[in-house]
ROKOL-148428 format. One record per atom (N, C-alpha, C, CB): residue number from 1; residue in one letter; x, y, z. Coordinates in steps of 0.2 Angstrom, whole numbers, plus 2048, in hexadecimal, padded with zeros to 3 digits. Atoms other than C-alpha are relative to their C-alpha. Glycine has a CB too. Layout:
N
 pos code east north  up
 NUM    A    X     Y   Z
...
// end
This chain:
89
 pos code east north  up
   1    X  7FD   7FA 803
   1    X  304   292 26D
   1    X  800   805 806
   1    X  7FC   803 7FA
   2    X  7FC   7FC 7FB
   2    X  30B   29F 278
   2    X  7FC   809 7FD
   2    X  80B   800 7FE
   3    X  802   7F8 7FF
   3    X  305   2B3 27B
   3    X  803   801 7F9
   3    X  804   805 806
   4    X  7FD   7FB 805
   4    X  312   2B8 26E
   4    X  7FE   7FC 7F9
   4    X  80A   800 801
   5    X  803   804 806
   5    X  30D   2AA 261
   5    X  7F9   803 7FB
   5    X  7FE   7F8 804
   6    X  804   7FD 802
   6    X  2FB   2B1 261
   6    X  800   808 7FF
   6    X  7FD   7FE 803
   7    X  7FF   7F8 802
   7    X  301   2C5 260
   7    X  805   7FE 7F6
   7    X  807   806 809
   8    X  7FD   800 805
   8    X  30D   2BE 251
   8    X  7FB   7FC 7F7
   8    X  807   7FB 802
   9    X  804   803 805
   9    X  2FF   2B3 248
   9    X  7FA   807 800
   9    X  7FE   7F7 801
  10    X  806   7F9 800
  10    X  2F2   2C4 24D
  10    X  802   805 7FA
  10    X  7FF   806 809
  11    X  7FE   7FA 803
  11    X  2FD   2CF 243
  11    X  802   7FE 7FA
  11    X  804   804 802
  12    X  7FE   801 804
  12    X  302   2C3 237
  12    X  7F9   7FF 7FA
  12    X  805   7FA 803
  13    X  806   800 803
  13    X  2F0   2BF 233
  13    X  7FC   806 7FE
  13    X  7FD   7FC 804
  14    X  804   7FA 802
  14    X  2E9   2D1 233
  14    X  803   803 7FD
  14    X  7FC   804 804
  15    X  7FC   7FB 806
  15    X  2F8   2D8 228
  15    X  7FF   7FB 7F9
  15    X  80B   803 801
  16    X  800   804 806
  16    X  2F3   2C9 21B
  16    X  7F6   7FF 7FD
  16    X  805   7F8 802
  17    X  80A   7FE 803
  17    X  2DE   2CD 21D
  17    X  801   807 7FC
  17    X  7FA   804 809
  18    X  7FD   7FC 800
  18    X  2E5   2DD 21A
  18    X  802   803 7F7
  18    X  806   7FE 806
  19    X  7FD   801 808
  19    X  2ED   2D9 208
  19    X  7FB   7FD 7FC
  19    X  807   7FC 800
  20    X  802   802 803
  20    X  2E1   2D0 203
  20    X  7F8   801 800
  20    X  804   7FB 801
  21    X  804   7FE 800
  21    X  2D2   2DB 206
  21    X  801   808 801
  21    X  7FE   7FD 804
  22    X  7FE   7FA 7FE
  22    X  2D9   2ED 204
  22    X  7FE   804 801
  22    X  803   803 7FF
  23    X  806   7FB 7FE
  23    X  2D3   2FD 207
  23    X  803   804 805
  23    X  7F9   7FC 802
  24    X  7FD   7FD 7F9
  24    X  2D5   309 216
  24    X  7FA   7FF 804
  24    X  803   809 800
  25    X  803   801 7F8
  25    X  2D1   303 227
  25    X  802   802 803
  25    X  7FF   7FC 803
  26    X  7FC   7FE 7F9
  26    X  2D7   305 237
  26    X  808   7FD 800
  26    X  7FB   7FC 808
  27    X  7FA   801 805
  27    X  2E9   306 234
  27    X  805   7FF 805
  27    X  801   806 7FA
  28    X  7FC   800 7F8
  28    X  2FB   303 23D
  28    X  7FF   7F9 801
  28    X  7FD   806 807
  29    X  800   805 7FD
  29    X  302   2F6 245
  29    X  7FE   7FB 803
  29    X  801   800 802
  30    X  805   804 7FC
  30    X  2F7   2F5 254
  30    X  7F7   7FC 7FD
  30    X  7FE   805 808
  31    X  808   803 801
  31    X  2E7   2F5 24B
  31    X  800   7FB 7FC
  31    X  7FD   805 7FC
  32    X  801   808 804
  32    X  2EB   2E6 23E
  32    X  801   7FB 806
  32    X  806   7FE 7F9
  33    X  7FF   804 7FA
  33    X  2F2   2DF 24D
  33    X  7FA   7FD 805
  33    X  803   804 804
  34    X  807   800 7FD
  34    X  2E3   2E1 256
  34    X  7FA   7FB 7FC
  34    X  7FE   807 800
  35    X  804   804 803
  35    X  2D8   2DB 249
  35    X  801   7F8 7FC
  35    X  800   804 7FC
  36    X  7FF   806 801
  36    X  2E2   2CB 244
  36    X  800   7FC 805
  36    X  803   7FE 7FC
  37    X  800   803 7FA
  37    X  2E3   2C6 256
  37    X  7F6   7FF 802
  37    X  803   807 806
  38    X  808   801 7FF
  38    X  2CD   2C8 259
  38    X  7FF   7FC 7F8
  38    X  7FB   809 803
  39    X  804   805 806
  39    X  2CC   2C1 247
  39    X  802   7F9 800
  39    X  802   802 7F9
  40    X  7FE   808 7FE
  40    X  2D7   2B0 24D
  40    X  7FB   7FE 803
  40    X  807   7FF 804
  41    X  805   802 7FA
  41    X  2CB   2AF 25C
  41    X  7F7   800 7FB
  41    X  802   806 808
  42    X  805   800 800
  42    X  2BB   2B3 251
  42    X  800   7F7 7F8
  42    X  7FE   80A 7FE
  43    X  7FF   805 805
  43    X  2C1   2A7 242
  43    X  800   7F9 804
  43    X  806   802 7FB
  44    X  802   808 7FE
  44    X  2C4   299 24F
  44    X  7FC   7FE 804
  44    X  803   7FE 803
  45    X  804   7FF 7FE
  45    X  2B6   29D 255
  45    X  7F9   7FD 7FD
  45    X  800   805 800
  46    X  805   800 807
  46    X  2AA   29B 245
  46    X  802   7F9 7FD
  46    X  802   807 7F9
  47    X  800   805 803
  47    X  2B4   28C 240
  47    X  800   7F9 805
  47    X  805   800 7FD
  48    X  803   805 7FC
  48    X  2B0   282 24F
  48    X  7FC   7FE 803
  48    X  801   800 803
  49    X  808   800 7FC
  49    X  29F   287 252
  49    X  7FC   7FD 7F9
  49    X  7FD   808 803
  50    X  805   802 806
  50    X  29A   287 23E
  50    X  802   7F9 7FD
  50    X  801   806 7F9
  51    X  7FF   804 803
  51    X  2A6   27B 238
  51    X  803   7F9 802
  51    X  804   803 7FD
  52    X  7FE   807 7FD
  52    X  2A8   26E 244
  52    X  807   7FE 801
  52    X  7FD   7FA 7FC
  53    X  7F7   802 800
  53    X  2BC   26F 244
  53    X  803   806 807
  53    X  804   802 7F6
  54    X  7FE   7FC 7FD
  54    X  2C3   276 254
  54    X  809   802 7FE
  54    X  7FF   7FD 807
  55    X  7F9   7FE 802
  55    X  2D4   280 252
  55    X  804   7FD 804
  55    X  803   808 801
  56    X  7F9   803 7FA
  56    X  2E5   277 25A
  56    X  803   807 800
  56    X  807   7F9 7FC
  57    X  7FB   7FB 7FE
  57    X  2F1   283 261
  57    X  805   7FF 7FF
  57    X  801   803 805
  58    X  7F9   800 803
  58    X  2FF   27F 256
  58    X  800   807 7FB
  58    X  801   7F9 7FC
  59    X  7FD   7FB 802
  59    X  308   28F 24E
  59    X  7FE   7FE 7F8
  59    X  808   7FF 804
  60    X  7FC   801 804
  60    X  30A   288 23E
  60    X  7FA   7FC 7FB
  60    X  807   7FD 804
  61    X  807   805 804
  61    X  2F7   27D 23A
  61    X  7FE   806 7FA
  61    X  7F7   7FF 805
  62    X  804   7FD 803
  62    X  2F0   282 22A
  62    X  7FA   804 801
  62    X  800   7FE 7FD
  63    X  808   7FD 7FF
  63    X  2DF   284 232
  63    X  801   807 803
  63    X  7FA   7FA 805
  64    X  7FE   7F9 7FB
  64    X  2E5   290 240
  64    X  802   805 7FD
  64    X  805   7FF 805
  65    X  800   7F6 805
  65    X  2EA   29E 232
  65    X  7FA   800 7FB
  65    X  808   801 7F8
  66    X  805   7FE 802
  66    X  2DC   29B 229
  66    X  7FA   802 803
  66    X  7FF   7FD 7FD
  67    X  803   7FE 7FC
  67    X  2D2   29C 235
  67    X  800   808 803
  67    X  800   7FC 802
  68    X  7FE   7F8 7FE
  68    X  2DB   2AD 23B
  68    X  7FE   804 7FA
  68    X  808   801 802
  69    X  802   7FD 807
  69    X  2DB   2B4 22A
  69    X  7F7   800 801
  69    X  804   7FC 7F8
  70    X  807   7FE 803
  70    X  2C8   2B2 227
  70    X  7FD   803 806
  70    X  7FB   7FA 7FE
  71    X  802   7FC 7FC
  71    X  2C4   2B9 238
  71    X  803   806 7FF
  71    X  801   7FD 805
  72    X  7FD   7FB 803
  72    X  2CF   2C6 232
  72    X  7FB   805 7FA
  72    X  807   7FC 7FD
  73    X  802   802 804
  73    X  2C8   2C7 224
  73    X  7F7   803 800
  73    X  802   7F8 800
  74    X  807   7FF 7FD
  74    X  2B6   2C8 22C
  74    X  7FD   805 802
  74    X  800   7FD 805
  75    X  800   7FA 7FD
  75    X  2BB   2D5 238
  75    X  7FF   806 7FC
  75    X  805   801 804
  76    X  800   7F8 803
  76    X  2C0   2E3 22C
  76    X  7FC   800 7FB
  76    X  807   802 7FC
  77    X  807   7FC 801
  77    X  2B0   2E0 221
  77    X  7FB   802 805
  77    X  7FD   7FD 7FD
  78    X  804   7FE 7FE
  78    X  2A7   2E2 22F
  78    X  803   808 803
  78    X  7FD   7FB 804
  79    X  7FE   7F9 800
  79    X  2B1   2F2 233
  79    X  7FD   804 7FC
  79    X  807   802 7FE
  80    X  801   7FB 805
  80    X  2B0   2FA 222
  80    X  7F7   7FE 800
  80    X  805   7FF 7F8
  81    X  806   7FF 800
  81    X  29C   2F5 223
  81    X  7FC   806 805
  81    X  7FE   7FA 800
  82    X  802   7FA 7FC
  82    X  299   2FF 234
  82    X  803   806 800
  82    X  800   7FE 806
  83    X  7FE   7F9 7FE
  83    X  2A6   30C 234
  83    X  803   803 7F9
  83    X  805   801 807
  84    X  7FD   800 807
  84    X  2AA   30E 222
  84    X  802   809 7FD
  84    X  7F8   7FC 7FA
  85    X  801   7FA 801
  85    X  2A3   31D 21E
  85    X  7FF   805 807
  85    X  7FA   7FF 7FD
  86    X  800   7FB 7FC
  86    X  2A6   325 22E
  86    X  804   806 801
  86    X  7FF   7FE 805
  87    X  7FC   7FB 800
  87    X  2B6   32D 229
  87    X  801   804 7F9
  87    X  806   7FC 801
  88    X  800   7FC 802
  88    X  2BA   33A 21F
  88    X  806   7FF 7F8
  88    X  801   804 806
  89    X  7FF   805 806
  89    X  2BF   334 20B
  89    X  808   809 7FF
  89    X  7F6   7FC 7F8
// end
Protein backbone atom coordinates (compact mmCIF):
# COMPACT_ATOMS: atom_id res chain seq x y z
CA UNK A 1 0.00 0.00 0.00
CA UNK A 2 1.25 3.32 -1.13
CA UNK A 3 1.71 6.84 1.05
CA UNK A 4 -1.66 7.96 -0.35
CA UNK A 5 -3.41 4.50 0.40
CA UNK A 6 -2.45 4.88 4.14
CA UNK A 7 -3.47 8.85 4.47
CA UNK A 8 -7.00 7.58 2.59
CA UNK A 9 -7.52 4.45 4.95
CA UNK A 10 -6.01 7.12 8.22
CA UNK A 11 -8.93 9.39 7.36
CA UNK A 12 -11.19 6.89 6.30
CA UNK A 13 -10.68 5.02 9.56
CA UNK A 14 -10.60 8.01 12.12
CA UNK A 15 -13.88 9.74 10.48
CA UNK A 16 -15.66 6.14 11.08
CA UNK A 17 -13.86 5.92 14.94
CA UNK A 18 -15.29 9.17 14.89
CA UNK A 19 -19.05 8.10 14.16
CA UNK A 20 -19.04 5.43 15.98
CA UNK A 21 -17.74 7.00 19.26
CA UNK A 22 -18.95 10.64 19.37
CA UNK A 23 -18.53 13.29 21.18
CA UNK A 24 -16.09 16.33 20.76
CA UNK A 25 -12.39 15.77 20.26
CA UNK A 26 -9.82 17.15 18.38
CA UNK A 27 -11.64 18.08 15.38
CA UNK A 28 -11.05 18.93 11.37
CA UNK A 29 -9.63 17.01 8.81
CA UNK A 30 -6.02 16.85 9.96
CA UNK A 31 -6.88 15.79 13.30
CA UNK A 32 -9.14 12.53 12.39
CA UNK A 33 -6.59 12.22 9.85
CA UNK A 34 -4.03 12.13 12.19
CA UNK A 35 -5.64 9.98 14.50
CA UNK A 36 -6.77 7.14 12.02
CA UNK A 37 -3.29 7.18 10.57
CA UNK A 38 -1.38 6.47 14.34
CA UNK A 39 -4.63 4.37 15.10
CA UNK A 40 -3.86 2.00 11.82
CA UNK A 41 -0.27 1.75 13.02
CA UNK A 42 -1.40 1.29 16.80
CA UNK A 43 -4.27 -1.33 15.83
CA UNK A 44 -1.59 -3.20 13.69
CA UNK A 45 0.22 -3.10 16.21
CA UNK A 46 -2.00 -4.69 19.04
CA UNK A 47 -3.09 -7.23 16.48
CA UNK A 48 0.17 -8.65 15.81
CA UNK A 49 1.63 -8.54 19.04
CA UNK A 50 -1.75 -9.63 21.13
CA UNK A 51 -3.41 -11.47 18.41
CA UNK A 52 -0.84 -13.34 16.65
CA UNK A 53 -2.24 -12.03 13.15
CA UNK A 54 0.21 -9.68 11.30
CA UNK A 55 -1.64 -6.94 8.98
CA UNK A 56 -1.04 -7.51 4.99
CA UNK A 57 -0.75 -4.25 3.15
CA UNK A 58 -3.61 -4.76 1.00
CA UNK A 59 -5.99 -1.67 0.63
CA UNK A 60 -8.97 -3.49 0.82
CA UNK A 61 -8.39 -6.69 3.90
CA UNK A 62 -10.97 -6.77 6.26
CA UNK A 63 -8.40 -7.09 9.06
CA UNK A 64 -6.43 -3.93 7.96
CA UNK A 65 -9.80 -1.62 8.62
CA UNK A 66 -10.48 -3.25 11.60
CA UNK A 67 -7.57 -3.02 12.88
CA UNK A 68 -7.30 0.81 11.90
CA UNK A 69 -10.65 1.54 13.26
CA UNK A 70 -9.94 0.02 16.72
CA UNK A 71 -6.75 1.69 16.91
CA UNK A 72 -8.80 4.58 16.01
CA UNK A 73 -11.10 3.70 18.28
CA UNK A 74 -8.35 3.36 21.01
CA UNK A 75 -6.67 6.62 20.38
CA UNK A 76 -9.76 8.99 20.95
CA UNK A 77 -10.57 7.10 24.27
CA UNK A 78 -7.45 7.60 25.29
CA UNK A 79 -7.72 11.42 24.24
CA UNK A 80 -10.91 12.07 25.93
CA UNK A 81 -9.47 10.15 29.22
CA UNK A 82 -6.22 12.45 29.36
CA UNK A 83 -7.35 15.69 27.93
CA UNK A 84 -11.08 15.43 28.23
CA UNK A 85 -11.65 17.75 30.69
CA UNK A 86 -9.09 20.18 29.86
CA UNK A 87 -11.32 22.21 27.57
CA UNK A 88 -13.67 24.58 28.24
CA UNK A 89 -17.56 22.83 28.01
Amino acid sequence: MTIIGWLVLGLLAGAIAKILLPGRDPGGLIGTTLIGIVGAFVGGWMSSRWLDRPIDADFFDAATWGAAIGGSLVLLIIYRVLFGHSRSR
